[in-house]
C-alpha positions as CSV (number, residue, x, y, z in Angstrom):
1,X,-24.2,-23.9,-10.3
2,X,-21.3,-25.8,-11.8
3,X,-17.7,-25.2,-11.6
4,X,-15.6,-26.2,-14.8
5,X,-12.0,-26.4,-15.2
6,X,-9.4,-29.0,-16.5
7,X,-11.6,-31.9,-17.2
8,X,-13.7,-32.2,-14.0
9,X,-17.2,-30.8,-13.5
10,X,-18.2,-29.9,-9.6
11,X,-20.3,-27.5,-7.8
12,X,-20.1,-24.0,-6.4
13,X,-20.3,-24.9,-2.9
14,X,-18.0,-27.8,-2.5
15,X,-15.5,-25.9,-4.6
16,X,-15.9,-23.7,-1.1
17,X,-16.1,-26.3,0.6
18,X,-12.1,-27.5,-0.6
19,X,-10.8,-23.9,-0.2
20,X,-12.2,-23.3,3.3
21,X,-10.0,-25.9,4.5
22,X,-6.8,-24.1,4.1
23,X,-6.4,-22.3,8.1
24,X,-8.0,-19.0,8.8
25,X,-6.2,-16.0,7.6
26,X,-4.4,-13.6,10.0
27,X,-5.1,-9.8,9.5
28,X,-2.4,-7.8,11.0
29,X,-3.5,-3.8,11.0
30,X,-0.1,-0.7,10.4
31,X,-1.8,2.1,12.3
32,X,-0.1,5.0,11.6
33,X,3.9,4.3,10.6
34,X,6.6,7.1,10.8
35,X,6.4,8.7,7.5
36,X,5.0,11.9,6.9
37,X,1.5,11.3,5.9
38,X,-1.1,13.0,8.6
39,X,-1.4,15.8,6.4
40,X,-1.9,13.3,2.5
41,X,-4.7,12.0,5.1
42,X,-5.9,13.8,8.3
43,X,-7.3,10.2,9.3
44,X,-4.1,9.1,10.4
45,X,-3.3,8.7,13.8
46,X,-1.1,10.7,15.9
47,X,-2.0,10.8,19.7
48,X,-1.6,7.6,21.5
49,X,-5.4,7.7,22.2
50,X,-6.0,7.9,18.5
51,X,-4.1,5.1,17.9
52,X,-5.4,3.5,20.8
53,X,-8.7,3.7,19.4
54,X,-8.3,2.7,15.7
55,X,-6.6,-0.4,17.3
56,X,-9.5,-1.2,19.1
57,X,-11.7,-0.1,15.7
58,X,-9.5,-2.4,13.6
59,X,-9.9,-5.3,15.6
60,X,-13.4,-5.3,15.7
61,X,-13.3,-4.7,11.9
62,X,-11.6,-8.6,11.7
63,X,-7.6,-7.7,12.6
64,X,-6.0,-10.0,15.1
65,X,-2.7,-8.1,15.4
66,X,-2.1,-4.2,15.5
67,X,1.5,-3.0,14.5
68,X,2.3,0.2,16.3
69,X,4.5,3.3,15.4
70,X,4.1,6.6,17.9
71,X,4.2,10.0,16.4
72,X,4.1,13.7,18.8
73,X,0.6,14.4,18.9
74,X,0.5,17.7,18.3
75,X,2.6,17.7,15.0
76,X,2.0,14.1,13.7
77,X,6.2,13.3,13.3
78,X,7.8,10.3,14.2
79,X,8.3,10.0,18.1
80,X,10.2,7.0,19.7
81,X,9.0,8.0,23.4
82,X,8.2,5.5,25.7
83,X,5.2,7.5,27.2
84,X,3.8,6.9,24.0
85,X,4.2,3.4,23.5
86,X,3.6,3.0,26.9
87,X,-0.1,4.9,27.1
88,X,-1.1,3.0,23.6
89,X,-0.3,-0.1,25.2
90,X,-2.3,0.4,28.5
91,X,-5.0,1.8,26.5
92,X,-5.7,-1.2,24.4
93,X,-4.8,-3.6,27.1
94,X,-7.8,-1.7,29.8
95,X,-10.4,-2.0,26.5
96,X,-10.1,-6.0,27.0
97,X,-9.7,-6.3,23.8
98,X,-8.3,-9.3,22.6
99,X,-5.9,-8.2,19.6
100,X,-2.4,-8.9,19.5
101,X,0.1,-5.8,20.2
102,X,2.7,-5.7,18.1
103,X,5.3,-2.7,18.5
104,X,8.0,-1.6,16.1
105,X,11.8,-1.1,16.9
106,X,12.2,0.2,13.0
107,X,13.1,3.8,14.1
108,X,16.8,5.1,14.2
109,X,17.7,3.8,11.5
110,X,17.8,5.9,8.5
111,X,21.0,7.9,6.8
112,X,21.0,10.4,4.3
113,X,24.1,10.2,2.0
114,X,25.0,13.8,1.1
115,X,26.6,14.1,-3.0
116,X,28.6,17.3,-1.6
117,X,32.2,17.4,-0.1
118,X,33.3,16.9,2.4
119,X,31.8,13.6,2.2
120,X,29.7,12.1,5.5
121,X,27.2,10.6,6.9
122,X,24.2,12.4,8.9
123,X,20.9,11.0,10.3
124,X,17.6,12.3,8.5
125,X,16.2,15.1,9.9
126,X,14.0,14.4,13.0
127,X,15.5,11.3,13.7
128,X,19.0,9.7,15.2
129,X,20.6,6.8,15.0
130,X,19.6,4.6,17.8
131,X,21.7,1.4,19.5
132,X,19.9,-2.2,19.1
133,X,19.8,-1.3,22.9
134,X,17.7,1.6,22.1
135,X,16.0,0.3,19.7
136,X,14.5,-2.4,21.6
137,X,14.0,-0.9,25.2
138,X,10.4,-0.1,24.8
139,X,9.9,-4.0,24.1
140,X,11.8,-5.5,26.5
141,X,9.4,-3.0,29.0
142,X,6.4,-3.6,27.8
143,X,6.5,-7.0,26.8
144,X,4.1,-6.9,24.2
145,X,3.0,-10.4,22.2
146,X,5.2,-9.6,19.2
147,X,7.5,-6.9,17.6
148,X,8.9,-6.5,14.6
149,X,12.5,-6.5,13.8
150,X,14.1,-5.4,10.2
151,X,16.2,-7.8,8.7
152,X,17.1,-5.2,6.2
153,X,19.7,-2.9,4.8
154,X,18.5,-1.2,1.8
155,X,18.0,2.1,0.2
156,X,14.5,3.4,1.4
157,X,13.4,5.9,-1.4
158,X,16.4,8.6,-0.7
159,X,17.9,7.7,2.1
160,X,19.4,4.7,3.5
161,X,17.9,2.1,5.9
162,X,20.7,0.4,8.0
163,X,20.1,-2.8,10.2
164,X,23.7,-4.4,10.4
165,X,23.8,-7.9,11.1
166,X,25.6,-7.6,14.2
167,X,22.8,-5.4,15.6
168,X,20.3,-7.8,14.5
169,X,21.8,-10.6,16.9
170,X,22.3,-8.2,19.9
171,X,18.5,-7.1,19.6
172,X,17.0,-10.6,18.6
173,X,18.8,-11.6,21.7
174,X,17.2,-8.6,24.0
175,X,13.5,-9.7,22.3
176,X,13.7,-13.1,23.0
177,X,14.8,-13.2,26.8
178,X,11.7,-10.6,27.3
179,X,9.5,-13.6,26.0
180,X,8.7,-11.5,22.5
181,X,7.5,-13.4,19.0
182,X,9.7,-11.8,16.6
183,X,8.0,-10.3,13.2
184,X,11.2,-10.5,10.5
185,X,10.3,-7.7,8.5
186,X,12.2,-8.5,4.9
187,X,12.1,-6.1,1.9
188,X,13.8,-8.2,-0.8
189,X,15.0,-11.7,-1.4
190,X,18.7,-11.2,-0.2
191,X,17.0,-10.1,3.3
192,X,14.8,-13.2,2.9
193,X,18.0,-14.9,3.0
194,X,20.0,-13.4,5.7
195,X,16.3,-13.5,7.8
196,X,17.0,-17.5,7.1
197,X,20.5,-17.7,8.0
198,X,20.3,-15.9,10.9
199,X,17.4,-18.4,12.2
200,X,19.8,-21.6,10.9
201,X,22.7,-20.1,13.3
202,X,20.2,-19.7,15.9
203,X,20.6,-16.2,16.3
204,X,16.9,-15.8,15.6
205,X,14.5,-18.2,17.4
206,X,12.7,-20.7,15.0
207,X,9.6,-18.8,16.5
208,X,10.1,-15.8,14.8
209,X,7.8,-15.0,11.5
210,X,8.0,-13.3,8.5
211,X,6.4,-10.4,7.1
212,X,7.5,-10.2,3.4
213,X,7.5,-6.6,2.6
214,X,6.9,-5.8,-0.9
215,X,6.6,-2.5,-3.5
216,X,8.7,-0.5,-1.0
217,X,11.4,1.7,-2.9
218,X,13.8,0.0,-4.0
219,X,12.3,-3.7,-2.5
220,X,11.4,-6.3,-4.1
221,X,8.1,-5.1,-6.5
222,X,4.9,-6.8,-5.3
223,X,4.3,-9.3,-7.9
224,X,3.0,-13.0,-7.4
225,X,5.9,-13.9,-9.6
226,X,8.3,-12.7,-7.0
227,X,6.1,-13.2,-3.9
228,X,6.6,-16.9,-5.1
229,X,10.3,-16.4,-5.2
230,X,10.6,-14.9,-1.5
231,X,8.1,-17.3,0.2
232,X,10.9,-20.4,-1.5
233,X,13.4,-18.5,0.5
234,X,12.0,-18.8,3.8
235,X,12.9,-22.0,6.0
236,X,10.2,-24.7,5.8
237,X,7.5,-24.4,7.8
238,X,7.6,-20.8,8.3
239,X,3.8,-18.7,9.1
240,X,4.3,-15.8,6.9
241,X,2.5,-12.8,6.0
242,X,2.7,-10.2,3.2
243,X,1.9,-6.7,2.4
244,X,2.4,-4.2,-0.4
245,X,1.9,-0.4,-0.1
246,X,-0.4,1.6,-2.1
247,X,-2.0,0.5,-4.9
248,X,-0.6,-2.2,-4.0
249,X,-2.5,-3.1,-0.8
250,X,-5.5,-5.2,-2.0
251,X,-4.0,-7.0,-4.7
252,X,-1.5,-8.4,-2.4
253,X,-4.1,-9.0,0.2
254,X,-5.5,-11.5,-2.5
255,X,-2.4,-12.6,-3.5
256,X,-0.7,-13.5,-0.4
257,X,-4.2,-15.6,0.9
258,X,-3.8,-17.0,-2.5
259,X,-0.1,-18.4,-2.0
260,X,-0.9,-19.6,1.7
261,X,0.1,-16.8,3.8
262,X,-1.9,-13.8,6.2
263,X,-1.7,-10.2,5.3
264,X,-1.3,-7.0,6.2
265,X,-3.0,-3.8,5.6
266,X,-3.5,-0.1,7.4
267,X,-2.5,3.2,7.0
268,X,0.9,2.9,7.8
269,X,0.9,1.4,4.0
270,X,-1.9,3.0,2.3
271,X,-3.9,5.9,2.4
272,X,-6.9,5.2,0.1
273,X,-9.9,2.7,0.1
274,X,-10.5,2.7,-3.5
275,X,-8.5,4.9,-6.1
276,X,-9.1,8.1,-5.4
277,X,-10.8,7.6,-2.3
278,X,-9.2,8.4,1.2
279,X,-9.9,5.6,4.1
280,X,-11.8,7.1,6.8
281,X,-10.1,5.0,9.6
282,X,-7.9,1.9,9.8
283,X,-10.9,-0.1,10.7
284,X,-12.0,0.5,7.0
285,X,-9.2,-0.9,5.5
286,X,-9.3,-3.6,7.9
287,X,-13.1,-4.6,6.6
288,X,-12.6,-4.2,2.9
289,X,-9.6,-7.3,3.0
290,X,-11.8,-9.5,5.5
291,X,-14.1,-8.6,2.7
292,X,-11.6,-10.1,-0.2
293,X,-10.3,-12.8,2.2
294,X,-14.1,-14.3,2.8
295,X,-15.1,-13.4,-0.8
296,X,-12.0,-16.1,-1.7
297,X,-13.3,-18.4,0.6
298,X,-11.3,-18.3,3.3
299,X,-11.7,-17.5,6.9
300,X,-10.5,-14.5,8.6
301,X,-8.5,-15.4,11.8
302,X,-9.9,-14.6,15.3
303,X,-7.1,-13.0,17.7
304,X,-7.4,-16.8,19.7
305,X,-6.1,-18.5,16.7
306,X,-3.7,-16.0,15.7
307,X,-2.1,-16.3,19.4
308,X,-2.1,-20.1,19.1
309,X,-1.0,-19.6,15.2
310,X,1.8,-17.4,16.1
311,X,3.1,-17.2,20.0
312,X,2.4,-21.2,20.7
């Protein structure tokens, strides 16, 4: 078969052959998140064995890195417990399996605004405001091979999703004398920015990665048009990796490999496999983009490459 375009005439397979040479694309798996979602899709993980497990599923499915929130097992809400963390951790560690463990230190950080006087400030139900200390003190424990860390301040949907700059430095600084690859979690250009700046003013190891965040309300919408725009923003050199939520999942899958970078899916981000469709497991999510990534020619990462890729 021949491949036509813009005045030159080659064939299928060395058209392959000239995209497979762009490196391997990383798969990072959101397990489970901290929004309320067990009950839109009961496949979403609560216990730490659950998550445990789709971890394990996911990475045979083609991720190389697993991002974990904990929830209470019993009622599926947000937990930040370190029994939790701490028993997903051993679990996947004592399957040998090679995937990366990436832990979040995104809770304690939202505020509701109320309209009514007298005016103030109160935490969303379920959840308090944590210290970067806090935040971070499951990390600095279990010394997992990366965690994120929200370089944004933003409203997130109704609420408000605070991550000051002055607690950014304080926990960047906790993260990296525990030996931690940072995952700079950025929701709009400005944070792309500040993500930049902070790394410039070495406040933020050149290590550190990003993982451009895109359709989340009110972030930056998860067009290629503005995918473009954030990836500029990011100093040179940078691995990144991008996801978008919902509908959005797939096409940025294809997107993001497109531009260069890894992606991320899982049902921290997205419930469905298809419209309409409910994902049976992360694992199933994780196989349909390995799926889009190989049908684009590309490779999917192993865990090996994303360690050497990512931690050095």
């Amino acid at each position: 078969m021949l491949f036509i375009h813009a005045g030159f005439v080659t064939s299928i397979p060395a058209l392959a052959l000239h995209m497979s040479k762009r490196p391997p694309v990383i798969i990072s798996c959101a397990l489970t998140g901290a929004g309320d979602t067990r009950a839109k899709n009961p496949a979403v993980p609560a216990s730490p064995r659950e998550i445990a497990d789709q971890a394990i599923d996911a990475a045979r499915a083609g991720a190389s890195i697993v991002h974990i929130h904990v929830r209470e097992p019993k009622t599926g809400k947000p937990s930040t417990k370190f029994a939790y963390y701490e028993e997903v951790v051993q679990r996947i560690r004592a399957s040998r399996s090679d995937v990366l463990i990436n832990l979040t230190t995104g809770p304690g950080t939202m505020l509701t605004v109320p309209t009514e006087a007298p005016f103030r400030v109160v935490s969303i139900p379920d959840a308090e405001l944590m210290t970067p200390h806090e935040r971070v003190a499951h990390v600095v424990s279990l010394k997992p091979d990366i965690c994120s860390l929200d370089v944004a301040t933003m409203s997130f949907g109704d609420a408000v999703f605070i991550n000051p700059a002055n607690h950014l430095r304080e926990m960047a600084a906790q993260i990296h004398a525990s030996g931690v690859t940072m995952e700079l979690e950025v929701f709009d250009l400005g944070h792309a920015r500040l993500a930049s700046h902070l790394i410039a003013t070495g406040a933020i190891p050149k290590s550190a990665y990003f993982q451009l965040c895109m359709s989340v309300p009110w972030g930056a919408p998860a067009t290629p048009t503005v995918l473009v725009e954030m990836q500029r923003l990011l100093p040179t050199g940078s691995h990144w990796s991008a996801f978008g939520i919902g509908s959005d999942q797939f096409p940025m899958v294809a997107t993001a490999a497109i531009l260069g970078g890894h992606v991320r899916v899982g049902l921290e981000d997205n419930l469905y496999v298809s419209p309409g469709k409910l994902a049976r497991d992360n694992a199933e999510l994780v196989a349909k983009a390995a799926r889009i990534i190989e049908d684009l020619g590309y490779d999917v990462a192993t865990p090996d490459h994303a360690r050497t890729t990512l931690l050095g």
